[in-house]
N, C-alpha and C positions, 0 to 999 in steps of 0.2 A: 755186133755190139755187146752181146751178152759177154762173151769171151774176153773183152775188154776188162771187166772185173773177175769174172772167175779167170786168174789170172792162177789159180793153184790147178785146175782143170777139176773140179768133184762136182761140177754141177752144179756149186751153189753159189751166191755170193753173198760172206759173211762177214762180218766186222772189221778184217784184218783185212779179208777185200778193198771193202770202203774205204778203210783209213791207207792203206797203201796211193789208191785212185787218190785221194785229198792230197797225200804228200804228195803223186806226181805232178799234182797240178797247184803246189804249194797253196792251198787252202787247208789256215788253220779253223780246224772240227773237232769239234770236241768227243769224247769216249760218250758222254749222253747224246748228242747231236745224231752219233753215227747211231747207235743203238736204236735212236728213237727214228731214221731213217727207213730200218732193216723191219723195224715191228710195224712201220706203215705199208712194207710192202708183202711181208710176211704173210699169207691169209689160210697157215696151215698151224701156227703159233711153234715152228720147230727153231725159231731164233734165224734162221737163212733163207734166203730168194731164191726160188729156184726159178727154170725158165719160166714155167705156165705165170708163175707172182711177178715175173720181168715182164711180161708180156702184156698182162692184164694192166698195171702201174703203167706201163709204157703209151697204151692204149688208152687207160684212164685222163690222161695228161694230151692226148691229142698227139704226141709225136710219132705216133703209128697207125695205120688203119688199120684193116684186118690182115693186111698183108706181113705174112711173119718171113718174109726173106730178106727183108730191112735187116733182122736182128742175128740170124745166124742162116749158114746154107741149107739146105735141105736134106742133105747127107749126117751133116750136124745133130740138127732135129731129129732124128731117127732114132738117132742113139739119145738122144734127151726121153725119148718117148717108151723106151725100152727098158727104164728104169722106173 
């Protein structure tokens, strides 16, 4: 799921993420809407989501347990972890 927005592959998903995901799903969002998105899930203040801020917000919201193979594979993860 993460992968879904980190759609440039760096690991994070940042504004242009967001607003790409809104366009593909023809939902107009505003440049404040999306910004104030990315700082609710932000919890390191570097302006982008990375997986642990995906996961945590995901989890927050209920549409995850603890189980992180919902959001990317486990080989995936590795390399998130590595960084």
């Amino acid at each position: 799921m993460f992968r879904i927005y980190d759609d440039d592959d760096n690991y994070e998903i940042g504004i242009d993420n967001l607003r790409r995901c809104a366009e593909d799903l023809q939902e107009n969002v505003s440049e404040e809407e999306l910004s104030m998105m990315i700082k609710m899930a932000d919890r390191a203040g570097k302006n982008a989501v990375d997986i642990e801020d995906f996961i945590a917000l995901m989890t927050s919201l209920g549409l995850i347990g603890n189980e992180r193979s919902n959001l990317i594979d486990h080989e995936e993860f590795e390399k998130f972890n590595k960084k």
